[in-house]
C-alpha positions as CSV (number, residue, x, y, z in Angstrom):
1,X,0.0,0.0,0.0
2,X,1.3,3.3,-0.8
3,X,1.6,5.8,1.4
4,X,0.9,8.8,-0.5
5,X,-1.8,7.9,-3.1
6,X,-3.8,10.7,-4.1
7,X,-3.4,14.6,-2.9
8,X,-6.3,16.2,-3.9
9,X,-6.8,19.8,-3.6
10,X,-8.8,20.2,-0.4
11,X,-10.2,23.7,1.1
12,X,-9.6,22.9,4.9
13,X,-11.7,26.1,6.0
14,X,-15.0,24.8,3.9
15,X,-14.1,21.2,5.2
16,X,-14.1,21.7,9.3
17,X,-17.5,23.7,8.2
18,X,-18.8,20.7,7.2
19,X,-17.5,18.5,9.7
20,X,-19.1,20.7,12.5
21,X,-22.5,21.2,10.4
22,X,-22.5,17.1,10.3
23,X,-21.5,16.7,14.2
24,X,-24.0,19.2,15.3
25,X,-26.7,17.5,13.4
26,X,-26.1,14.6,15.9
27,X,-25.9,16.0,19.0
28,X,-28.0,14.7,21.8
29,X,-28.5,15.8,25.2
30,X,-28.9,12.6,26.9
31,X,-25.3,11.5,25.4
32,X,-24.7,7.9,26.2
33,X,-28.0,8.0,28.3
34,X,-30.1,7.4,24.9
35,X,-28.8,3.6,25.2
36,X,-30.3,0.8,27.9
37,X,-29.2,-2.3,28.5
38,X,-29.7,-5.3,26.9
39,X,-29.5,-7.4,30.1
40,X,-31.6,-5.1,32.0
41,X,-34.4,-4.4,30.0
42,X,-34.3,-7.3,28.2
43,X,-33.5,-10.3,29.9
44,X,-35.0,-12.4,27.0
45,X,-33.3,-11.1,24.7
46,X,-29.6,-11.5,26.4
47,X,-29.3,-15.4,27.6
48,X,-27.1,-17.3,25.7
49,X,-28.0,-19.0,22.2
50,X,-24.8,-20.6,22.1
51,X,-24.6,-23.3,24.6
52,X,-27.2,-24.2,27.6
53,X,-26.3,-23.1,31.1
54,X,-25.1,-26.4,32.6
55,X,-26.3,-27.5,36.4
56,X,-23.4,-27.8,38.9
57,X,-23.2,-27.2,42.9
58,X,-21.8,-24.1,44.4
59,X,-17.7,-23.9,44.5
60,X,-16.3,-23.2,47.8
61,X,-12.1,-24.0,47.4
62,X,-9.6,-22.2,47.5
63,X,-6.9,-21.7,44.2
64,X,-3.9,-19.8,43.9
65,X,-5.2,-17.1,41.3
66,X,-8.8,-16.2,40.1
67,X,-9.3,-14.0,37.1
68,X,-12.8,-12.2,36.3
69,X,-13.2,-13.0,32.6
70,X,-12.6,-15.4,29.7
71,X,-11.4,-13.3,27.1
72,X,-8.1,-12.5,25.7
73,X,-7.2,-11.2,28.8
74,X,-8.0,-13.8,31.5
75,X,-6.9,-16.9,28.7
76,X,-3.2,-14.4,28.6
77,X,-2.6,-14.2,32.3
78,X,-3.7,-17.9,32.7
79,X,-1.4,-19.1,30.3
80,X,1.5,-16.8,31.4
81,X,1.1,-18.3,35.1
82,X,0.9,-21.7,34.0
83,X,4.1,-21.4,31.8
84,X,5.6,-19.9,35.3
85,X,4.7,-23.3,37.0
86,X,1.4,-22.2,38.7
87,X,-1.4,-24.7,38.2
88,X,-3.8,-23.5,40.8
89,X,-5.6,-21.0,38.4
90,X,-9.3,-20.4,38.0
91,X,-11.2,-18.2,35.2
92,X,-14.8,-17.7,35.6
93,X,-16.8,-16.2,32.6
94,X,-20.5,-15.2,32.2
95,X,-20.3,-17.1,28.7
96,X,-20.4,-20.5,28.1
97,X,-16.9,-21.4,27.3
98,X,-13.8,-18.7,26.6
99,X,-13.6,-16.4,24.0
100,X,-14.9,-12.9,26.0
101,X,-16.6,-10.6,23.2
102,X,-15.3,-13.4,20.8
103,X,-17.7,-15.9,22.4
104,X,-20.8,-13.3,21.9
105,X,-20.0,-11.9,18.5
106,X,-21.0,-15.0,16.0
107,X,-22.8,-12.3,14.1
108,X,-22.3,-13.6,10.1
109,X,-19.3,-12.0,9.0
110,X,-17.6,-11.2,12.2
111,X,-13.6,-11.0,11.6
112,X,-10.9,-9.2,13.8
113,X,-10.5,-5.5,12.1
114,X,-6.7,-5.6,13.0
115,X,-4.6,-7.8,11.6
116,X,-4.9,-11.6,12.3
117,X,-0.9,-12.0,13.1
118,X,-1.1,-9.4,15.9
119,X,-4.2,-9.8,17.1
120,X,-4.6,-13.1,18.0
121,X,-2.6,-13.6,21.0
122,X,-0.3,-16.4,21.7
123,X,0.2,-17.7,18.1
124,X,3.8,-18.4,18.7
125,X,3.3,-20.3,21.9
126,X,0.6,-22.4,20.3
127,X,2.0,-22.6,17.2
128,X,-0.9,-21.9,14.9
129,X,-0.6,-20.2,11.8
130,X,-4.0,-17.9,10.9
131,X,-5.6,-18.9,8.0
132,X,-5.9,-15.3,6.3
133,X,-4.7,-11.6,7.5
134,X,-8.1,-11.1,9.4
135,X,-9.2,-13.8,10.6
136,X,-13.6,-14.8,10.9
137,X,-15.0,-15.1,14.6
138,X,-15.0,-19.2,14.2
139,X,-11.3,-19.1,14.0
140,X,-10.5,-17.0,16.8
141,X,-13.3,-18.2,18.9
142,X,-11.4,-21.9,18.2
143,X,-8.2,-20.6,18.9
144,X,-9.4,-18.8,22.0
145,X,-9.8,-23.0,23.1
146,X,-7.1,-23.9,21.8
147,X,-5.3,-21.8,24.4
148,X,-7.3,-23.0,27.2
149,X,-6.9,-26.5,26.3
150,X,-3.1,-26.1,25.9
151,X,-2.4,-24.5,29.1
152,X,-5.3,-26.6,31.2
153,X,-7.3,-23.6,32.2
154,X,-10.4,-25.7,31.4
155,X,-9.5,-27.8,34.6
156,X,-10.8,-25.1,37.4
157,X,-12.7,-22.4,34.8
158,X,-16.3,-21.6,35.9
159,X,-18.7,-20.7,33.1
160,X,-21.9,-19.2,32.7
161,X,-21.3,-17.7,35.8
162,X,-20.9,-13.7,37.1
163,X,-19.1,-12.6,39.7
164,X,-21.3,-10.5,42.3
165,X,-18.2,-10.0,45.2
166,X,-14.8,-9.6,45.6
167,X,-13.7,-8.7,49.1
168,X,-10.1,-8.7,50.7
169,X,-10.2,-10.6,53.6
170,X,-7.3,-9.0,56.1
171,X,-6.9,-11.6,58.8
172,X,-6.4,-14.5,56.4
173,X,-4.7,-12.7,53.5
174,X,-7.1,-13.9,50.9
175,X,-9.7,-12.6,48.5
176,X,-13.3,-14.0,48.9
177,X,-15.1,-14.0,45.6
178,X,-18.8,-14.7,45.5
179,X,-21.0,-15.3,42.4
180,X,-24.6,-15.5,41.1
181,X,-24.1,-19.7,41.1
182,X,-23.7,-20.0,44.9
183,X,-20.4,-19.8,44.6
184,X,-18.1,-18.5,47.7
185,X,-14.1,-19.5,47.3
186,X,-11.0,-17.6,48.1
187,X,-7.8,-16.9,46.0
188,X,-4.5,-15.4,46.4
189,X,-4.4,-13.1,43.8
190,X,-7.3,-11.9,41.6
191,X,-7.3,-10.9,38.2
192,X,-10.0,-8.7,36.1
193,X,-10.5,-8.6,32.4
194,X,-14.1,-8.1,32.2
195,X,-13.1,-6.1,28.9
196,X,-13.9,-2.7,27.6
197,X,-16.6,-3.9,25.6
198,X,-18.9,-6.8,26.8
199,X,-22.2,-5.3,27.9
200,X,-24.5,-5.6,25.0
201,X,-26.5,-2.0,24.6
202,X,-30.0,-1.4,22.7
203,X,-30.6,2.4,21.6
204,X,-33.4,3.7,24.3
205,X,-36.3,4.0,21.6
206,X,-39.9,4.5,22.4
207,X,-42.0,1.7,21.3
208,X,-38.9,-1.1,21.2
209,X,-40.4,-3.4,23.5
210,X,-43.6,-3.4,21.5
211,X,-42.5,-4.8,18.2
212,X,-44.5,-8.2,17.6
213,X,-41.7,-9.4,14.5
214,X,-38.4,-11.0,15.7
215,X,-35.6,-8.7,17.2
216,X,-32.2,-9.5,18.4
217,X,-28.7,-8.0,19.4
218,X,-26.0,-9.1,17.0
219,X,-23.8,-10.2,19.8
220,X,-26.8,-13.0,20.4
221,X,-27.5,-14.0,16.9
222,X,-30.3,-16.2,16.1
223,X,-29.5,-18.7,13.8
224,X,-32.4,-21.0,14.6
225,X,-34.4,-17.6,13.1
226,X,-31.7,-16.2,10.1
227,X,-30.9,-20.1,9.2
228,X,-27.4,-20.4,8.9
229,X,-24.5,-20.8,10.8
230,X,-21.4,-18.9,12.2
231,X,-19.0,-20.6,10.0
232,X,-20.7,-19.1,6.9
233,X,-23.8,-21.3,5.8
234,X,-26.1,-19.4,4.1
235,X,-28.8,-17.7,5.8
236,X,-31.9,-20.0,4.2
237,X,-34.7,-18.8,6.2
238,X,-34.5,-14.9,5.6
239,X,-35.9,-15.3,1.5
240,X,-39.2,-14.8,2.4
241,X,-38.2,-11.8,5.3
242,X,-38.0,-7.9,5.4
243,X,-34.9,-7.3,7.7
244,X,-34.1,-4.0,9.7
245,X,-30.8,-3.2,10.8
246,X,-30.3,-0.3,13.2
247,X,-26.8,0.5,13.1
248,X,-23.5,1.3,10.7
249,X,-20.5,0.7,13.1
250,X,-18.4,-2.1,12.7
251,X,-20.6,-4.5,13.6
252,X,-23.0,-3.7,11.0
253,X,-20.1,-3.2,8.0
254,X,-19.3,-6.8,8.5
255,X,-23.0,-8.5,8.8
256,X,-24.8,-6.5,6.7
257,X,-23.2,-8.1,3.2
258,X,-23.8,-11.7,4.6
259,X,-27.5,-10.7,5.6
260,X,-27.8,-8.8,1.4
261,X,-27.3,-12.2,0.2
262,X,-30.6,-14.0,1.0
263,X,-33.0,-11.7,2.8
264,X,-35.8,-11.0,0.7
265,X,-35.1,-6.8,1.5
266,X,-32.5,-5.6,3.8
267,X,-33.2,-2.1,5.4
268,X,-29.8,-0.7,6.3
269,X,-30.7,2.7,9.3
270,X,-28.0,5.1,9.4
271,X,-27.5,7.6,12.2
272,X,-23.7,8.2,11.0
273,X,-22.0,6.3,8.2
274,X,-18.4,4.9,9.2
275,X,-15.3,5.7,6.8
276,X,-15.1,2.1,5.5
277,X,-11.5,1.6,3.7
278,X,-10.4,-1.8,1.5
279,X,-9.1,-4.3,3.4
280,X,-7.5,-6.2,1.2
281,X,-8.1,-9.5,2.9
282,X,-6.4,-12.6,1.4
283,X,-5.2,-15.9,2.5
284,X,-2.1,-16.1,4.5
285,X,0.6,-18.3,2.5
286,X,2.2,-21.7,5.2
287,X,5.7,-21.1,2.9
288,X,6.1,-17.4,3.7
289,X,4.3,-17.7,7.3
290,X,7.2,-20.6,7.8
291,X,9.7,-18.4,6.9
292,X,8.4,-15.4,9.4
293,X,7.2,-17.5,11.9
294,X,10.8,-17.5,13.8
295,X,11.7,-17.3,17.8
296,X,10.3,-13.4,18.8
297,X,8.3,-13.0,15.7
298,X,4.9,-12.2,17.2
299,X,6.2,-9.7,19.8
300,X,8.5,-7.9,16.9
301,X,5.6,-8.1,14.7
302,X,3.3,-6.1,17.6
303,X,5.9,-3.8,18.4
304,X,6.6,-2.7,14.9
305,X,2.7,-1.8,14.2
306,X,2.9,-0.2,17.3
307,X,6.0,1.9,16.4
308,X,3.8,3.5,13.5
309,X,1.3,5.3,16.1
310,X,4.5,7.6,17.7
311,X,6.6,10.0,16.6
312,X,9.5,7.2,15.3
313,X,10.3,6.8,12.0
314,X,10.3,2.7,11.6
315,X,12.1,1.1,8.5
316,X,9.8,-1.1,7.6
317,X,6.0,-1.6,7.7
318,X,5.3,-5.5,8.8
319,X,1.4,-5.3,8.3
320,X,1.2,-2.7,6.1
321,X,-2.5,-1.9,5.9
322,X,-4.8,0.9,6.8
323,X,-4.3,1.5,10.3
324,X,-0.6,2.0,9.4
325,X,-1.4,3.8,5.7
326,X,-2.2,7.2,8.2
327,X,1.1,7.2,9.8
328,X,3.2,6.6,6.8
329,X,1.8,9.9,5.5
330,X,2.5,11.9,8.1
331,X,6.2,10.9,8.5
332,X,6.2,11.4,4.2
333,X,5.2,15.0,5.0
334,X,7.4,15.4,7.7
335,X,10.3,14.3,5.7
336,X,9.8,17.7,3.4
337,X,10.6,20.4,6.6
338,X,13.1,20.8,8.5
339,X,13.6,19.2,11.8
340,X,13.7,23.0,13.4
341,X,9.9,23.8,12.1
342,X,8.7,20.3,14.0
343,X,6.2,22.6,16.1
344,X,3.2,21.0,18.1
345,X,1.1,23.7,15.8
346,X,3.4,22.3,12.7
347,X,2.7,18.6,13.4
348,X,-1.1,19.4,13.7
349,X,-1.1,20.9,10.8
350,X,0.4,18.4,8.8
351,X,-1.6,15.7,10.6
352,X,-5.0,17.1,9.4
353,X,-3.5,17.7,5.8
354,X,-2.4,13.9,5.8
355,X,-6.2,12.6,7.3
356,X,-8.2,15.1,5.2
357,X,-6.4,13.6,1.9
358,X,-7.0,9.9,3.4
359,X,-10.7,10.6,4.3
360,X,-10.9,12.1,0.8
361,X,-10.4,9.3,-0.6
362,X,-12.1,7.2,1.4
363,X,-15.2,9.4,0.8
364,X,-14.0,9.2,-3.1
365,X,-14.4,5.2,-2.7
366,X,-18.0,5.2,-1.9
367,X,-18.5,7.2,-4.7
368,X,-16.8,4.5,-7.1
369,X,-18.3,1.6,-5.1
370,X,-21.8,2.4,-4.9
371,X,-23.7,2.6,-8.4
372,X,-26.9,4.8,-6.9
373,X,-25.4,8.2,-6.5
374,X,-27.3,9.6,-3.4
375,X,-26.9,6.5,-1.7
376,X,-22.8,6.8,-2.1
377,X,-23.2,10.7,-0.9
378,X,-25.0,9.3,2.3
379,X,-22.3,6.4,2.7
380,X,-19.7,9.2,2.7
381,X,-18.1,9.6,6.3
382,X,-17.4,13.7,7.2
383,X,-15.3,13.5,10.4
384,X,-11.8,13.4,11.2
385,X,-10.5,9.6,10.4
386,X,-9.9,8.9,14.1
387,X,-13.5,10.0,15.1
388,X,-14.9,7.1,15.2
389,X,-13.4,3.5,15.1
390,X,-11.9,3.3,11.4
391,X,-13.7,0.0,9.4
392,X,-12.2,-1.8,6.4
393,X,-14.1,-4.6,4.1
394,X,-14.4,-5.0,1.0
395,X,-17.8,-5.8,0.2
396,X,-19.9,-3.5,2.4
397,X,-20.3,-0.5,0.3
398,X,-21.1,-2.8,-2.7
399,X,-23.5,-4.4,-0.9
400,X,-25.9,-1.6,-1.7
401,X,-25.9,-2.5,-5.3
402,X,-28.0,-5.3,-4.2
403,X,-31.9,-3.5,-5.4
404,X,-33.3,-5.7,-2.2
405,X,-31.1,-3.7,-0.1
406,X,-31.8,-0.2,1.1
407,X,-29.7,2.4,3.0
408,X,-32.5,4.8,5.3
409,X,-30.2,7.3,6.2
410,X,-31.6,9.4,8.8
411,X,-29.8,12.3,8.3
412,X,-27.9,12.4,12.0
413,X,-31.3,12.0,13.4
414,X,-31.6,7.9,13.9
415,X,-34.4,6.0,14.1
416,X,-37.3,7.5,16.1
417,X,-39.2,5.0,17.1
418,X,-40.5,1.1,17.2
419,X,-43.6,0.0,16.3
420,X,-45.9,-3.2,16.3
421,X,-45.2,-3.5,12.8
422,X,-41.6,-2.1,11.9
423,X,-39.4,1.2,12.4
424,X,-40.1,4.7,11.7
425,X,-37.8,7.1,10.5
426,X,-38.2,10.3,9.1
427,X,-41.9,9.9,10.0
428,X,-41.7,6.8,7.8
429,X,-43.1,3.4,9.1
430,X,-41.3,0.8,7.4
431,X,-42.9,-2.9,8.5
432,X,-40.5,-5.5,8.5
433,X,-40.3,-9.5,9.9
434,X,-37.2,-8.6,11.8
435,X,-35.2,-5.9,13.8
436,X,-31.3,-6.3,14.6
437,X,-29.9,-4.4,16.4
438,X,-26.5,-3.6,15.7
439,X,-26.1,-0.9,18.5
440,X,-22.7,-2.1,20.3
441,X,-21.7,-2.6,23.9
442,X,-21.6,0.2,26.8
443,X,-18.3,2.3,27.0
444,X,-18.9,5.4,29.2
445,X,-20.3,3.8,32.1
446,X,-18.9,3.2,35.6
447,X,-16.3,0.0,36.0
448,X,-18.6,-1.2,38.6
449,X,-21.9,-0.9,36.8
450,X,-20.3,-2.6,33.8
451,X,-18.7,-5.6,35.9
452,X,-21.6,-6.6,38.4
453,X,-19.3,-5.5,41.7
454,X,-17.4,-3.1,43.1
455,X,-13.9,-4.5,44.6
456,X,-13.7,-4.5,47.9
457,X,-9.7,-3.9,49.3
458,X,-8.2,-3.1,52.4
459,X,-10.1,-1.5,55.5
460,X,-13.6,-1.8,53.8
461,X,-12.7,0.2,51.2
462,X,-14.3,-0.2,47.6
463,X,-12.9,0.7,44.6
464,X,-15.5,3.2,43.3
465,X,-14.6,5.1,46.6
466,X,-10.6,4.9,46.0
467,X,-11.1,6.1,42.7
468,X,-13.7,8.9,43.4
469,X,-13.6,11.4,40.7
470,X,-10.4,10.2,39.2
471,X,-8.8,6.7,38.1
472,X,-5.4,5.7,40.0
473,X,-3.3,3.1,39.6
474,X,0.3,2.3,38.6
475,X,1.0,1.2,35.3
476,X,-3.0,0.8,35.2
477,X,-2.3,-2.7,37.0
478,X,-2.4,-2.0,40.3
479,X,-3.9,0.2,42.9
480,X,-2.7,1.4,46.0
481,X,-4.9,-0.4,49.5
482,X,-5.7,-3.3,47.0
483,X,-3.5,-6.3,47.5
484,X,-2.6,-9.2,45.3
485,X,-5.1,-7.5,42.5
486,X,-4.6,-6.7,39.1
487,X,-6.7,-4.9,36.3
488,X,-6.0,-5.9,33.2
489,X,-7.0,-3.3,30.5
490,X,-5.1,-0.1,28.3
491,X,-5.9,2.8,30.5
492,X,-3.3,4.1,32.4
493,X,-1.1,2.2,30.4
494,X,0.1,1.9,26.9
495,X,-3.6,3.0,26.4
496,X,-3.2,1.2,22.3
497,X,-6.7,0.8,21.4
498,X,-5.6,-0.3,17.4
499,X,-4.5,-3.3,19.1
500,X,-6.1,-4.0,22.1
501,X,-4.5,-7.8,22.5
502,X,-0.5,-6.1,23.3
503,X,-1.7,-4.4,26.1
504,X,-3.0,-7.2,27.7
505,X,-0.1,-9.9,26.6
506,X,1.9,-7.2,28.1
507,X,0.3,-6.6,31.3
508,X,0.1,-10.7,31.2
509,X,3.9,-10.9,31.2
510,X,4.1,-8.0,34.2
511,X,1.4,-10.3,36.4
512,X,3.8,-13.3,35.9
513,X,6.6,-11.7,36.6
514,X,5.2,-10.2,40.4
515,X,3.5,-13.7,41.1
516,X,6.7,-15.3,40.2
517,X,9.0,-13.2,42.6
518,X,6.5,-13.5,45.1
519,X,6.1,-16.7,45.4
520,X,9.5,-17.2,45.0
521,X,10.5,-14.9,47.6
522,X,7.5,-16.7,50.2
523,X,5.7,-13.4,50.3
524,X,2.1,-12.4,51.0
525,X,1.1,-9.5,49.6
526,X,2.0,-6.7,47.2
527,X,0.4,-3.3,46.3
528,X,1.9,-0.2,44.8
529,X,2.5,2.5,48.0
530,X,0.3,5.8,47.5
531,X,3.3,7.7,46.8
532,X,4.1,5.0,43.6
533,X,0.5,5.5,42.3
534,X,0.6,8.7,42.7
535,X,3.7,9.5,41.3
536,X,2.3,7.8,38.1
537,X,-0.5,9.8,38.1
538,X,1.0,12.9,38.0
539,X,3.4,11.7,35.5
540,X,0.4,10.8,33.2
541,X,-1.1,14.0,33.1
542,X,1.9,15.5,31.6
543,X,0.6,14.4,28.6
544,X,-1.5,15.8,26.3
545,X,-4.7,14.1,27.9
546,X,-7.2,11.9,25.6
547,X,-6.9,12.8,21.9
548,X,-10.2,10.4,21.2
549,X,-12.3,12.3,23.7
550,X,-12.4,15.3,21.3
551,X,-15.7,16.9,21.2
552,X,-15.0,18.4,17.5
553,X,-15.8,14.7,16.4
554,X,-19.5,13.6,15.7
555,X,-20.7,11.9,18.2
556,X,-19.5,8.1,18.8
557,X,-18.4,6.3,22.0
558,X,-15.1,7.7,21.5
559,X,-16.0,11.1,23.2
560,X,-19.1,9.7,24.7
561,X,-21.7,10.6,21.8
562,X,-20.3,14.2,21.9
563,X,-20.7,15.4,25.1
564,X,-17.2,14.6,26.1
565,X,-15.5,13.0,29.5
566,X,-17.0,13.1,32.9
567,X,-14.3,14.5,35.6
568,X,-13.4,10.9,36.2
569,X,-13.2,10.2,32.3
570,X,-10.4,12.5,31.9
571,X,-7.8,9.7,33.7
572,X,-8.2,7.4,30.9
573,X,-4.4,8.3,29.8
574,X,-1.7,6.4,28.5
575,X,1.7,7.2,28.5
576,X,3.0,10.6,27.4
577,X,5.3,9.4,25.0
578,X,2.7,6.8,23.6
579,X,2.1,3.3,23.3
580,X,5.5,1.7,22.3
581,X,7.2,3.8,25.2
582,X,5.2,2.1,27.5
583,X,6.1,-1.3,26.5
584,X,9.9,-0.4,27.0
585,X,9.2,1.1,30.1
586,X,7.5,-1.7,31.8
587,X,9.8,-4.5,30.3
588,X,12.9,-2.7,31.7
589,X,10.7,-2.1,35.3
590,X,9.9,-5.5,35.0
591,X,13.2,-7.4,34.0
592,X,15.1,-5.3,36.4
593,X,13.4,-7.3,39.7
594,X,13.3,-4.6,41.6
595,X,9.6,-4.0,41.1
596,X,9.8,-0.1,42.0
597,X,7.0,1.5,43.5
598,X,5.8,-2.0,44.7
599,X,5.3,-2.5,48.2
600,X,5.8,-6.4,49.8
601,X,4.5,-8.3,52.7
């Protein structure tokens, strides 16, 4: 990919008109409020399609480490601690088996939008090769298995099940965890991963629980309704079906071709359109993966797609795609002024020259793509790239060629409201068999609203209180008056949200590490001293705070629908000098076993 294609002639002034005359079109002033929860309000609609809740008796032992969550996260510090020679480890999951979000989404089409060699974690360790550069749900949800089964975390995981406490118990040094199955055990050390997007969300419209036609989330598709199956089987039973889908984030770009192929008319509703670049996916080749696949590859291959979202000037692009295309322009323009004119105004400057001819031309490929010319003009994204989570297929856009599918763009407005019969928009009632909604997960709300509990550390104290009106922690691992715990997310961190997976095979390696020297040391506890945390705090906000919150941007869960961050929101930092400074930081604090700011018992 080339990473100076096309430089057309742009007038910036009559452009950030137009991308403040499309964001104030969708401004709302309920926010992220407009959403409710599927699990709430719904109850129906969120158990599990996948596998049946199994029967078993309340768990009262006792293991070494418990980790809230199945995902990526819990399956990376589970495998790390079992390479360090700790069996006793438990991971408990509301779904059925692992896989976090990747257990949920079996929506047709679902692949990972970042590529397949970085993304999926642990390749090297469990030798598996992906099958093409972005792998399809079925592939990572098996690989997600594959990991568990490798590393025995089957042996003591707890599925179906939520936890509902997590209490630090002073006199015997132990954590008490409790769930919704009866269960009440203790553990050493606990672990949370719960993810930063697992709680299925359904847009707040009037009339949605009186539709009398079939409606579901896409993270609990219905295959015994669509026909069809994750893997790819056609979707038989919608011929004879009208199909609404509400939404046009990534979810949608990747289900909505797979539903154009047999549903009798698709109705596409469109709030905002995302920028939707190729992504050029193709199979990956066992001769030249043989030849890459060497000791270190997966962590050189991570660090070098990280090293294209600083200020570096990398060599070579391993994955070379769009997430990368961005950054390649901006160090092409840099290249043509002087090192003395680098200004913070210079660089911003050149910045919004190099996305404005990128969203040009992503704007420029709906109107190629899409044969009706209105419908490319309302495909056509006007925000800053970076607005809103970037997508890339390659058959989405050419999916409205289709005559039985049709894009109801709302103009910024969204749908207004559900009926018996179907959804209005635009004072239009369109009747339809089915609704799916496509409306994402929660983001903005509070850690313990989106978990189910609120930690509970040392004297009584809970986490929500600890926290207050700002989130503190070091490395975003470990909080001060918390002992033996660890959160296992990006904030605070290398805060990389292109590739979520290295922040938490990194924090993985960090959690191994500490256990490791504990236990090898016979100690009891560990927690970073209030100095340590903050210390790190301070050093944070040195930074230039959270680019995505930006309240120029239309409205998306990156700067929660436009209303921007709470108080508290505004600690979701990462390290000043970005991502790939992290890493090196926290590998050298690691490696050098003296575990600064760490205090031991």
């Amino acid at each position: 990919m080339s990473a100076v294609t096309f430089k057309p002639e742009i007038d910036k002034d009559a452009l950030r008109a137009k991308y403040a005359e499309e964001r104030d079109k969708r401004l709302r002033n309920d926010a992220s409020e407009q959403y409710i929860r599927l699990e709430s309000e719904f109850e129906d609609l969120a158990a599990d399609p996948y596998l049946p809740v199994q029967e078993r008796a309340p768990v009262t032992d006792h293991v070494t480490f418990a980790f809230v969550g199945g995902g990526f996260a819990g399956l990376c510090v589970g495998a790390r601690l079992k390479q360090a020679g700790f069996d006793s480890v438990r991971l408990i999951d509301k779904g059925g088996d692992f896989g976090g979000t990747w257990y949920w989404n079996r929506y047709p089409g679902a692949q990972c939008d970042t590529a397949s060699m970085i993304y999926m974690p642990l390749l090297e360790e469990t030798g598996h090769m992906p099958s093409e550069k972005y792998a399809h749900a079925p592939e990572i949800r098996e690989h997600c298995a594959r990991i568990g089964t490798q590393f025995g975390l089957y042996e003591h995981a707890l599925f179906h099940t939520q936890v509902t406490g997590l209490e630090w118990d002073q006199d015997a040094q132990v954590w008490v965890v409790e769930t919704n199955r009866g269960d009440r055990f203790t553990a050493k050390y606990v672990g949370m991963g719960t993810g930063p997007l697992h709680v299925a969300k359904l847009p707040g419209l009037p009339g949605i629980e009186t539709f009398a036609g079939k409606s579901f989330h896409t993270s609990r598709w219905d295959y015994a309704y669509t026909g069809g199956t994750p893997e790819g089987a056609p979707m038989d039973k919608l011929v004879d079906k009208r199909v609404a889908i509400i939404g046009t984030g990534a979810t949608a770009v990747q289900c909505v071709p797979k539903v154009a192929r047999t549903a009798q008319e698709l109705l596409v509703f469109q709030r905002t359109p995302s920028s939707v670049d190729a992504r050029n996916n193709e199979p990956i080749d066992a001769d030249w993966f043989a030849d890459v696949a060497v000791e270190g590859w997966q962590k050189a291959w991570q660090e070098n797609f990280t090293s294209h979202f600083g200020m570096g000037f990398p060599t070579e692009d391993l994955v070379n795609d769009g997430w990368t295309d961005i950054s390649k322009r901006l160090r092409a323009a840099l290249k043509e002024v002087p090192p003395a004119e680098w200004t913070p105004e210079k660089m911003l400057a050149l910045f919004e020259d190099a996305d404005n001819a990128k969203m040009e031309e992503i704007r420029r490929r709906a109107e190629t793509l899409v044969e009706d010319e209105a419908t490319a003009q309302d495909l056509q994204a006007w925000y800053r790239q970076l607005c809103k989570r970037p997508c890339f297929h390659d058959e989405y856009l050419q999916a409205f060629n289709r005559p039985s599918t049709k894009l109801i763009h709302t103009d910024g407005q969204g749908v207004e409201r559900i009926t018996e019969k179907g959804v209005v928009a635009g004072g239009v009632e369109y009747e339809v068999d089915c609704i799916i909604y496509a409306s994402g997960f929660e983001v903005w709300t509070d850690f313990e609203s989106r978990t189910g509990f609120d930690p509970v550390g040392r004297d009584g104290q809970k986490l929500s209180e600890h926290w207050g009106t700002e989130m503190r922690t070091l490395h975003g691992l470990q909080m001060h008056g918390f002992p033996n715990a660890f959160l296992v997310q990006a904030t605070q961190g290398a805060a990389f949200i292109a590739n979520y997976p290295h922040n938490l095979v990194d924090h993985a390696d960090t959690i191994a590490a500490i256990v490791t020297h504990m236990e090898g040391k016979g100690l009891s506890t560990t927690e970073p001293s209030a100095e340590a945390e903050q210390k790190w705090l301070d050093f944070l906000l040195t930074g230039r705070g959270n680019a995505l919150s930006n309240t120029e941007c239309t409205p998306g869960y990156y700067n929660n629908e436009g209303k921007g961050l709470r108080e508290r929101d505004k600690y979701n930092l990462g390290h000043p000098g970005g991502a790939l400074a992290f890493f090196h930081h926290i590998a050298a604090w690691r490696s050098s076993g003296a575990f600064e700011g760490l205090e031991f018992e």
